[in-house]
C-alpha positions in Angstrom: 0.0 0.0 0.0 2.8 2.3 1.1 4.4 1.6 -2.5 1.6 2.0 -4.2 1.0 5.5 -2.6 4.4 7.0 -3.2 4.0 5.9 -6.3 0.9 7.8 -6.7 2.4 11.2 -5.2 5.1 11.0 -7.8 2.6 11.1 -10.4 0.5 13.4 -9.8 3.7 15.6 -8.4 4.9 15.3 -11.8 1.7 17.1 -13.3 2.3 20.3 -15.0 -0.8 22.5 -13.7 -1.9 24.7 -16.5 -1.6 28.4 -15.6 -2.7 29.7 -18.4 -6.3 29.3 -20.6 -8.1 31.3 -22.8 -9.6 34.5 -21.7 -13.6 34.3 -21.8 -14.7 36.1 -24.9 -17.7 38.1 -24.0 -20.7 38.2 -24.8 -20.2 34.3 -23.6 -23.3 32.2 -24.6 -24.0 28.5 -23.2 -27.1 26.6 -22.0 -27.2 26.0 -18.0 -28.6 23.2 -15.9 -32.5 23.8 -16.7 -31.3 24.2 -20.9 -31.7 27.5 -20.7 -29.8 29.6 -23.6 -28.0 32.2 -21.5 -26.1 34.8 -22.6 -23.2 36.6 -20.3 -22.7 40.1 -21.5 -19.6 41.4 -19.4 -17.6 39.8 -17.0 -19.6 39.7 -13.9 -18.2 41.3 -10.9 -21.1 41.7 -8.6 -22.5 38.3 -8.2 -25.2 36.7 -5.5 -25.0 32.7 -5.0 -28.2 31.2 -4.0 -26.6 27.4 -3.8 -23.7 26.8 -0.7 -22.2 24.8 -3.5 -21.5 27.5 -6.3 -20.3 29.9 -3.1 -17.8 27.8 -2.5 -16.9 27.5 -5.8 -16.7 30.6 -6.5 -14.7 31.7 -3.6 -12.3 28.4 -4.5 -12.0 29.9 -7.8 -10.4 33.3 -5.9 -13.9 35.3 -7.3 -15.1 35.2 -3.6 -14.4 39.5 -3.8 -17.3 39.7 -6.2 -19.8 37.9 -3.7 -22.5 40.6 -2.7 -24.7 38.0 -1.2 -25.6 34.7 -0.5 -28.1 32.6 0.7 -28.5 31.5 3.9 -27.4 28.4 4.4 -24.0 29.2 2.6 -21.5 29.8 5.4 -17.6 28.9 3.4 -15.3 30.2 3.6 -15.8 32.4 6.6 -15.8 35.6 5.3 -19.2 34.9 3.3 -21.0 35.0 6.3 -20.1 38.8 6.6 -22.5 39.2 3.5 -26.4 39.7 3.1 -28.1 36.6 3.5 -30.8 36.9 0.3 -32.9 33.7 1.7 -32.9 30.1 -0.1 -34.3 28.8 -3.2 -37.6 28.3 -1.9 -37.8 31.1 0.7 -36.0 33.6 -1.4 -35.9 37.0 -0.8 -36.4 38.4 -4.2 -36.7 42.4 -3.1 -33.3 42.3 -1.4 -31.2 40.5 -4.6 -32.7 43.1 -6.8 -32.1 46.0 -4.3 -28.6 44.7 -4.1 -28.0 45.4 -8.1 -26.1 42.1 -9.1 -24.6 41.6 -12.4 -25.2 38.0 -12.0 -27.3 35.1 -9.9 -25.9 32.1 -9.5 -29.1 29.7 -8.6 -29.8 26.0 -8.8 -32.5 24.4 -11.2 -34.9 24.3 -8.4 -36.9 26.7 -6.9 -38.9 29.3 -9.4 -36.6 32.0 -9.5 -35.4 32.2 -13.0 -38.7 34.2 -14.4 -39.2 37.4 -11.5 -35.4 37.9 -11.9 -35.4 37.8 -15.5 -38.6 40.2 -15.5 -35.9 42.7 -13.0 -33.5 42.6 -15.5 -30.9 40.4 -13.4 -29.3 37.7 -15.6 -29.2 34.4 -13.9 -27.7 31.2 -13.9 -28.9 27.6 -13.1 -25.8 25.6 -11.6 -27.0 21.7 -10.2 -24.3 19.4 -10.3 -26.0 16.1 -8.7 -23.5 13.6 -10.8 -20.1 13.5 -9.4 -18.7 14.3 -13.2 -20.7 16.9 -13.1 -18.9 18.4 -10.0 -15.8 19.2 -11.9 -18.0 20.3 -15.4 -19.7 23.0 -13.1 -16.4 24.2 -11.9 -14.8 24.8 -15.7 -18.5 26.0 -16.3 -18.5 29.0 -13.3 -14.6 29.7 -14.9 -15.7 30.3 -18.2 -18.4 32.6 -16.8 -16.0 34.4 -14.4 -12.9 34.6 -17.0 -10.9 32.2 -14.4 -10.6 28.7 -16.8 -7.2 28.1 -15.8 -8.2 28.7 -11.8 -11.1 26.5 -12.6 -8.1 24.1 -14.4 -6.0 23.7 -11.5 -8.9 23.3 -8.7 -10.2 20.1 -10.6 -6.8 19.0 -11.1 -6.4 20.2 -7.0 -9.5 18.2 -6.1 -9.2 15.0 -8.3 -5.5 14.6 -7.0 -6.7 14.7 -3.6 -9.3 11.9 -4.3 -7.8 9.6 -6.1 -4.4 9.5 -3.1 -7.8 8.7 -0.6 -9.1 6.3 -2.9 -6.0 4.5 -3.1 -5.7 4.2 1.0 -9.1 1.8 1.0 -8.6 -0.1 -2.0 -7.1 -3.1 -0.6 -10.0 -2.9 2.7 -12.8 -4.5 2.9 -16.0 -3.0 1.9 -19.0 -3.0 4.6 -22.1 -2.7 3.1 -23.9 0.9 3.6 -26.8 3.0 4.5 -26.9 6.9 4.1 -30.0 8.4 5.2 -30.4 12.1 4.4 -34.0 12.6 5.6 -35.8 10.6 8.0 -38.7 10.4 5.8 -37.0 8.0 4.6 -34.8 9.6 1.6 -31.5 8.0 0.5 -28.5 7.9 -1.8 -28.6 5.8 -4.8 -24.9 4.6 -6.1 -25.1 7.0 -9.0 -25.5 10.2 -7.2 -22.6 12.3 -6.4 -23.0 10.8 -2.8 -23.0 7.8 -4.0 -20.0 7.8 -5.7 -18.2 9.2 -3.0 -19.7 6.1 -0.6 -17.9 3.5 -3.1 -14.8 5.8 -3.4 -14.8 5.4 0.5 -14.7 1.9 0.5 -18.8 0.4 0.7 -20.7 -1.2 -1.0 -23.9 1.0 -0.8 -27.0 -1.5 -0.4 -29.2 0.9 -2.7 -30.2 -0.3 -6.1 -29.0 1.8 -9.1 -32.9 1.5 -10.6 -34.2 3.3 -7.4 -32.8 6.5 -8.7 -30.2 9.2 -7.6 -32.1 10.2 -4.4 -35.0 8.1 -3.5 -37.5 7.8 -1.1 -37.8 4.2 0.1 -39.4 1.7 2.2 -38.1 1.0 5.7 -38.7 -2.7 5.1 -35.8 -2.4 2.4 -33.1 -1.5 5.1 -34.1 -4.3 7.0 -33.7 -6.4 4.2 -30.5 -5.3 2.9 -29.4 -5.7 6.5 -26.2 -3.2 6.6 -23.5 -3.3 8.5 -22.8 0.8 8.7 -25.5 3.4 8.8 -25.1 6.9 8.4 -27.0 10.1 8.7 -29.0 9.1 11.5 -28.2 8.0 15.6 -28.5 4.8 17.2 -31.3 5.7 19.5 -33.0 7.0 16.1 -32.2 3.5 14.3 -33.4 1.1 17.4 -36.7 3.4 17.6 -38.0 2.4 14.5 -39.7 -1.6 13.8 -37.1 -4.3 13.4 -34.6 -2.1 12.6 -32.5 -2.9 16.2 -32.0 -6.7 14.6 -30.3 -4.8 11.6 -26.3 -5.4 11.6 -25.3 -2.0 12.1 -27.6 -1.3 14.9 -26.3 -4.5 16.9 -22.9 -3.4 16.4 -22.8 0.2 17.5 -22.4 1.3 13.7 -24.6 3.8 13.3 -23.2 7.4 13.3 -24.7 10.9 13.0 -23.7 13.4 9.9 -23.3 16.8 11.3 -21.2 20.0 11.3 -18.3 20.5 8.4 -18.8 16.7 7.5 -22.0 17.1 6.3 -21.5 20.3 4.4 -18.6 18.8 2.7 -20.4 15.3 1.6 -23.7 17.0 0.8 -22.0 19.9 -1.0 -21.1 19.1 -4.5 -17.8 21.2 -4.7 -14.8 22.3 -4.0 -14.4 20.3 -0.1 -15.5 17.2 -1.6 -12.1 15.4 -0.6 -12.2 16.7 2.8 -15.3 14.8 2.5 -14.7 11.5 1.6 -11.6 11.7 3.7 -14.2 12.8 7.5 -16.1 9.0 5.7 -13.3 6.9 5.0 -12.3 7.6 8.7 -15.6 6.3 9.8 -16.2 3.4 7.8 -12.8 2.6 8.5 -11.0 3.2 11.7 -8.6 1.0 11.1 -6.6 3.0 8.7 -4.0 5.2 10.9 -3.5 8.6 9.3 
């Protein structure tokens, strides 16, 4: 393992990180996440994010300077919590991102924002990576549209490096199979959602089916069947509370562990602190490794 590591650091030491790229041409034209044709007339330099996600891409991407608000559950890096808080994508407050005279809105395709900001004269973008490809397509995406390719370059390049070194440390491991709960109600990941992805590149073998979709509601009665020997994103006292699930393998083992804090903003965040991530789960689902 240790060979296989140092081999790994030499290779991806040895990568030349592109500091250049083309400039963005403007007016830059490209369809976003709902297929919208939008147009980008200038460089934008006063922008408000609406998604935690595209905040902390663009402050990843060095653009964080041209943030004039967010939404309120963005709260990385630090300094964005210094900025008006414009609401969420269902609780927006429309008045205050208008009053605040952006050049751009960053949004997600969800939520019904796109026509009163468009009738304000704000233009406005629909960024949703919920593919873990689609992570690092975003990020040259938001780099075209900022003029920063080659920062948006070199933070995939950044990010993948970082991955694939943490994918390497559980390869050899044994895989436990996995439940991630992100609502009680209950909702789950499937294997091809971002999450997903980063569960297998953890080292599990999630117990969701592929056909169930990326993030499906299921039946309780499919947990207990599937029987897994880690669950995640719920307590133990919440797991033994609910019918037949204190026979489940995780449950009798003490494997059950809460998602909170930085953890959880990194694994349910689709950018930039996605390694941080997946390295806060490959310490849980495997406390064997030493650092």
């Amino acid at each position: 393992m240790k060979r296989i590591l140092f081999t790994a650091l030499l290779a991806i030491s040895s990568i030349s990180i592109s500091s250049s790229a083309a400039a963005t041409t403007y007016p830059f034209t490209f369809k976003d996440d709902l297929g919208r044709t939008v147009t980008i007339k200038a460089e934008p330099k006063h922008i408000i994010s609406v998604l935690p996600s595209s905040t902390e891409t663009i402050c990843a991407l060095g653009a964080c300077d041209r943030l004039i608000g967010v939404d309120d559950y963005s709260n990385f890096p630090e300094s964005v919590n210094k900025l008006p808080k414009v609401g969420g994508l269902y609780n927006p407050n429309l008045e205050q991102m208008v009053a605040l005279q952006p050049d751009l809105i960053v949004i997600s395709k969800y939520g019904k924002l796109v026509e009163p900001l468009e009738r304000a004269g704000i233009t406005v973008v629909a960024i949703n990576p919920e593919k873990y490809a689609e992570i690092f397509v975003k990020t040259t995406t938001l780099g075209k549209v900022l003029n920063l390719e080659a920062a948006a370059k070199n933070l995939n390049l950044e990010v993948q490096s970082k991955v694939k070194l943490l994918e390497l440390r559980v390869r050899a491991l044994k895989h436990p199979t996995a439940y991630f709960e992100i609502d009680p109600t209950p909702y789950t990941i499937g294997p091809d959602s971002f999450m997903g992805v980063m569960l297998s590149k953890a080292g599990a073998v999630n117990i969701i089916p592929n056909t169930l979709g990326d993030f499906p509601k299921i039946s309780p009665e499919l947990v207990l069947e599937k029987n897994p020997q880690i669950m995640l994103g719920l307590t133990l006292e919440e797991a033994k509370a609910r019918p037949g699930w204190a026979g489940i393998a995780a449950v009798k083992t003490g494997k059950v562990f809460n998602i909170s804090g930085v953890l959880n903003d990194t694994l349910v965040r689709p950018g930039p602190r996605i390694a941080l991530g997946l390295e806060g789960l490959i310490k849980l689902l495997h406390p064997e490794l030493k650092n």
